[in-house]
N, C-alpha and C positions, 0 to 999 in steps of 0.2 A: 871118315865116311860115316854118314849118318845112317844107324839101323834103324826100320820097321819093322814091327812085330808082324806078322803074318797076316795078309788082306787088308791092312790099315795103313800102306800105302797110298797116298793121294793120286789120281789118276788125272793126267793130263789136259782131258776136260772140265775138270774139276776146279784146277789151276785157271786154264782160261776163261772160264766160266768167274773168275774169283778177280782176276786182273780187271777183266773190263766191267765188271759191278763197280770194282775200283776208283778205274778213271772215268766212268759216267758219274759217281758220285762228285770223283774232283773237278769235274767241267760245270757240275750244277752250284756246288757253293763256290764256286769262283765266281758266279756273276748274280750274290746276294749281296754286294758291297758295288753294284752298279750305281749309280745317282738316278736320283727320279727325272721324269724329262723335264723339262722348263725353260722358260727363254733367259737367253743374258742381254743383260744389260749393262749398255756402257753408253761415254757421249762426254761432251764438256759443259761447263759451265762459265759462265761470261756475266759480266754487268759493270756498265757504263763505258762501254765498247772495249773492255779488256778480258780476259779469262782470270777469273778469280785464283790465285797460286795455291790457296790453304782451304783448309775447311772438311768438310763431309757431307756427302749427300746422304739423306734416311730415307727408304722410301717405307710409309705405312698403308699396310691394306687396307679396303675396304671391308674385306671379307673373314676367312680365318686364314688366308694365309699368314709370313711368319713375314717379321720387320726385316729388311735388307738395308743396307749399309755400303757403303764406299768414301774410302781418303780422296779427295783432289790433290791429283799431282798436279806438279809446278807450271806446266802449258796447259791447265783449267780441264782435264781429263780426270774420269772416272769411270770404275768399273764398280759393281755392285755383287755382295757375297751376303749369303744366307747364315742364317743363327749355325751353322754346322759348318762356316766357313768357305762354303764351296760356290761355283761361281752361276748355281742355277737356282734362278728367279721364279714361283710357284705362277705361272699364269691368273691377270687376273686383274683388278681395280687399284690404282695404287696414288695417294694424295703425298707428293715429296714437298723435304723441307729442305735449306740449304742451312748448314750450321757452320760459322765463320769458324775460324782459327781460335787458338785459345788464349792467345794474348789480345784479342777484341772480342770482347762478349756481344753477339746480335743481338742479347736481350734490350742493353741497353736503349733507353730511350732517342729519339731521334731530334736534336735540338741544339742548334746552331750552336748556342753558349755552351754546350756540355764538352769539357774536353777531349774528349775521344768518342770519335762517331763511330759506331758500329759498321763492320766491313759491308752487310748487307741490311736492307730494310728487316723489320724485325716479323712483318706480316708473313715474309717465307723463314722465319723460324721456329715456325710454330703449326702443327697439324690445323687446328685451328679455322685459322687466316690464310692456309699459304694455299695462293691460286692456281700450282703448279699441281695436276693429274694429270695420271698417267694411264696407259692400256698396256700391261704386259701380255706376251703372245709367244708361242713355242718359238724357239730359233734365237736369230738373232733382233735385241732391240736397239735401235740409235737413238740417242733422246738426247739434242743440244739445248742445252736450257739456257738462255739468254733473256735475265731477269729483267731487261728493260721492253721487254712486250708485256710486262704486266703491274703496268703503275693501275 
C-alpha cells in the first residue's frame, strides 16, 4: 500500500481533472499527422489507340505547388503521389509530361532511320513542349490522357 504524508493525498477531482487534460491532449496530436486536403488524381494513359504499359506521368505546377509523380501500370493506369509520398495532389495549375520506360529513352530523336524510336513523341517529354494541362481540384480527379488528341 502506497503511504501519504498527511493532506498530500491527491483528491479525486484532482485525478479527473488530470485524466481528461490527458485524453484532450491525446485526441489533439493525434490529428497533427492528418494530410492537407487536395485532390487525387488518377486516369490512363494511351497512344496510337493502345494504353502505354510503362513509363511515368510528372505532373509540374504552374505555381508553388510541389511536382507529383505516378508509374503506369500495365493496363495504361496511374495514380499520382506527392514529394511526401502520399496520394494528395495541392489543388491548382499543373502542365504533365509522359516519360517512356527506361529501356526507350523519349528523348531520343524522332526519325525513321534511327534504330529505336522513342515510345512517345518527345514534345510530351519535356515541360517545355508538352501540350498536356491540367486543373487539379479538391476531391477526386480523372484525367485520361490519350496522346493522339494532340499531334
Amino acid at each position: 500500500m502506497i503511504g501519504y504524508a498527511r493532506g498530500l493525498r491527491p483528491s479525486c477531482s484532482v485525478m479527473n481533472w488530470f485524466g481528461f487534460a490527458l485524453l484532450i491532449s491525446a485526441l489533439l496530436l493525434s490529428g497533427c499527422n492528418r494530410e492537407a486536403p487536395g485532390g487525387i488524381v488518377r486516369g490512363k494513359v494511351s497512344y496510337k489507340g493502345k494504353t502505354l504499359e510503362k513509363g511515368s506521368v510528372v505532373f509540374y505546377p504552374s505555381g508553388t505547388a510541389q511536382v507529383c509523380h505516378g508509374n503506369i501500370q500495365k493496363d495504361g493506369a496511374f495514380k499520382l503521389e506527392n514529394q511526401v509520398r502520399t496520394e494528395r495532389v495541392e489543388p491548382g495549375k499543373y502542365t504533365a509530361i509522359i516519360v517512356a520506360d527506361n529501356t526507350e529513352i523519349a528523348a531520343m530523336k524522332e526519325d525513321p532511320l534511327f534504330p529505336v524510336q522513342p515510345t512517345v513523341p518527345f514534345k510530351f517529354a519535356s515541360v517545355a513542349t508538352s501540350p498536356l494541362k491540367y486543373d487539379v481540384v479538391l476531391g477526386e480527379n480523372e484525367f485520361d490522357i490519350n496522346l493522339d488528341n494532340f499531334k
